[in-house]
C-alpha positions as CSV (number, residue, x, y, z in Angstrom):
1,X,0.0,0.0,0.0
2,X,2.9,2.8,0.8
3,X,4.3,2.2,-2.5
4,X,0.7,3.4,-4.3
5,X,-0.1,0.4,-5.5
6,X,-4.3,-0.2,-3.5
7,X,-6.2,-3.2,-4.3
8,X,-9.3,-4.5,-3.2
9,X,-7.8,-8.1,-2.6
10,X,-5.3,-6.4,-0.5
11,X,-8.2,-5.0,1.9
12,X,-10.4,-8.0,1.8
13,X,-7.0,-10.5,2.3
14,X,-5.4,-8.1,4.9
15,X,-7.6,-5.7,6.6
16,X,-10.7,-5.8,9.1
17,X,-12.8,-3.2,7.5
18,X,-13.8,-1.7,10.8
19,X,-10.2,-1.1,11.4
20,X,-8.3,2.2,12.1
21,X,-5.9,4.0,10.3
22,X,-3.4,6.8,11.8
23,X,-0.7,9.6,10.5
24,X,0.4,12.9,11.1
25,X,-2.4,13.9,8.9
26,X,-5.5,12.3,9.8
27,X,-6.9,9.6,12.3
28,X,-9.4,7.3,10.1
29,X,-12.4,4.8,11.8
30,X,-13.1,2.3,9.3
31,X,-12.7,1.5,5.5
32,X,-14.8,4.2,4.3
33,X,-12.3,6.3,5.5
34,X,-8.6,4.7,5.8
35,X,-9.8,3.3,2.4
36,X,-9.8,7.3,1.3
37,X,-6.0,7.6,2.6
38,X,-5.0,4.9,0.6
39,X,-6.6,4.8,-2.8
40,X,-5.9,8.9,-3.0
41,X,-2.1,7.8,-2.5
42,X,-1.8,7.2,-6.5
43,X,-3.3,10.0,-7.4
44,X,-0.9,12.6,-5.2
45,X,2.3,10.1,-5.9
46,X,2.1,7.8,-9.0
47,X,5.4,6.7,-7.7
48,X,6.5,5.6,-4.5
49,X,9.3,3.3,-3.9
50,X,10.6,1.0,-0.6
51,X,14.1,1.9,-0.3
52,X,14.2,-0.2,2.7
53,X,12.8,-1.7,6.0
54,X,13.4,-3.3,9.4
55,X,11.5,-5.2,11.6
56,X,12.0,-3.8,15.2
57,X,9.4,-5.8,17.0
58,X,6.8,-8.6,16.3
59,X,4.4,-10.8,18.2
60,X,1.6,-13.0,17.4
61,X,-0.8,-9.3,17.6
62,X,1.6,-6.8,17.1
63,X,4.2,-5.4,14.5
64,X,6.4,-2.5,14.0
65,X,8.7,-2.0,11.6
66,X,11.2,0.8,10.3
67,X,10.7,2.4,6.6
68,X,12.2,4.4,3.8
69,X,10.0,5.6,1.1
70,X,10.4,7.5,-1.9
71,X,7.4,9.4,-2.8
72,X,7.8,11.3,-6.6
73,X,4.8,14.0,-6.6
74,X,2.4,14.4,-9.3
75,X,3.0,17.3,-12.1
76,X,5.6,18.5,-10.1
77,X,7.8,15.3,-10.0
78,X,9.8,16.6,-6.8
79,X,10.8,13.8,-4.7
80,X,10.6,13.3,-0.9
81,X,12.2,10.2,1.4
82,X,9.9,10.1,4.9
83,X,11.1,8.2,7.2
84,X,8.8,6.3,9.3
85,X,7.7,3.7,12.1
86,X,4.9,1.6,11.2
87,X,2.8,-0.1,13.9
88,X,0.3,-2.5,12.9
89,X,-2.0,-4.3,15.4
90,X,-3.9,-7.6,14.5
91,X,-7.2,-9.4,15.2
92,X,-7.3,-12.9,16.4
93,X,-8.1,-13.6,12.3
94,X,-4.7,-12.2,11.1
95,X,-6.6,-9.2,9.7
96,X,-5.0,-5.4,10.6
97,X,-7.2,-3.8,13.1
98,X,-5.0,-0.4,13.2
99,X,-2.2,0.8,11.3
100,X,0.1,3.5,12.9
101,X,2.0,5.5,10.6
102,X,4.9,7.9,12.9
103,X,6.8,10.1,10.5
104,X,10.6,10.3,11.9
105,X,9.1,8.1,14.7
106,X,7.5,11.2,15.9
107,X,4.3,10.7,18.4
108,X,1.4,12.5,16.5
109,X,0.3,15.6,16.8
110,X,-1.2,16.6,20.0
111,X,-1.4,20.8,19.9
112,X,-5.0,22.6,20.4
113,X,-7.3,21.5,17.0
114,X,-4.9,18.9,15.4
115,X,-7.2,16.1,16.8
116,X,-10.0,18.0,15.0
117,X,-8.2,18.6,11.8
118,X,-7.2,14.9,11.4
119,X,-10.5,13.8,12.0
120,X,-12.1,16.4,9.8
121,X,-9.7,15.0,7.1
122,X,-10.6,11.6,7.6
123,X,-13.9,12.3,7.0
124,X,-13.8,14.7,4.1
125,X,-11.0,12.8,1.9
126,X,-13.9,9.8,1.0
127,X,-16.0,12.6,-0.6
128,X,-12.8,13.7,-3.0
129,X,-11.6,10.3,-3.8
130,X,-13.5,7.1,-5.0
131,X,-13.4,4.2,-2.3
132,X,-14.3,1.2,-3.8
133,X,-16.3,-1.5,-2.5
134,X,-17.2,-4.9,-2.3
135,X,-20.2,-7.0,-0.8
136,X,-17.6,-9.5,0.9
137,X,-16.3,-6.6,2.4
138,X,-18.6,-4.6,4.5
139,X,-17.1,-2.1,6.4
140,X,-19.1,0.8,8.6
C-alpha cells in the first residue's frame, strides 16, 4: 500500500474493515475512511518506492517496523524520502485492526485542534476520492 499500488484483494485479504488508520495527517475509523488515505495515495504520488525496512518488534498481535520511502509528486515530479515507524495491530483472524503511521518516529500531533483537523480529514477525503467496495467486504 505505501508504495501506491491499492487493491481491493489487499483490503479484503489483509484488513478488518472496521479497522483504524493513523498519521500525522489524519486519524481514520473504518474502511470508508482509511480506504480514502489509501486509494488517494496514486493520485498525489504515481510513484512511491521502498528503499528499505526493518522489523524492530513482532508478536503474534503486534508489528512495528522501520521504513524508507520515496514518494515522486504528481505534475511537479519533486521527490521526498519520509522516514517512518509503522505499527500495525492484528485481530485474532490475522486481519489489521490499526495501522500507525509515525513520520521520523515522531508521536502524532497533539497541539490545540490537530485532533479536530485529522479527523475532519478523515472524514472529508472519502467525498474527493473514490473508495471502492465490495459486498464480501462490508465495512461501517
Amino acid at each position: 500500500l505505501f508504495s501506491s499500488r491499492p487493491t481491493m484483494d489487499i483490503f479484503k485479504r489483509s484488513f478488518n474493515p472496521n479497522g483504524d488508520f493513523e498519521d500525522p495527517l489524519s486519524k481514520c475509523h473504518g474502511y470508508g475512511q482509511f480506504g480514502a488515505q489509501w486509494w488517494a495515495m496514486p493520485k498525489a504520488f504515481p510513484v512511491s518506492k521502498n528503499l528499505g525496512h526493518r522489523v524492530v518488534a513482532s508478536t503474534d498481535n503486534h508489528i512495528e517496523y522501520v521504513q524508507a520511502q520515496e514518494y515522486t509528486f504528481r505534475w511537479v515530479g519533486n521527490k521526498k524520502v519520509m522516514y517512518s515507524l509503522v505499527m500495525i495491530d492484528l485481530d485474532g483472524d490475522g486481519k489489521i485492526v490499526k495501522v500507525e503511521d509515525r513520520w521520523n518516529a515522531q508521536e502524532h500531533p497533539t497541539r490545540w485542534g490537530t485532533h479536530f483537523l485529522r479527523r475532519m480529514n478523515a472524514m472529508t477525503l472519502p467525498w474527493l476520492v473514490t473508495v471502492p467496495k465490495d459486498e464480501d467486504f462490508n465495512f461501517r
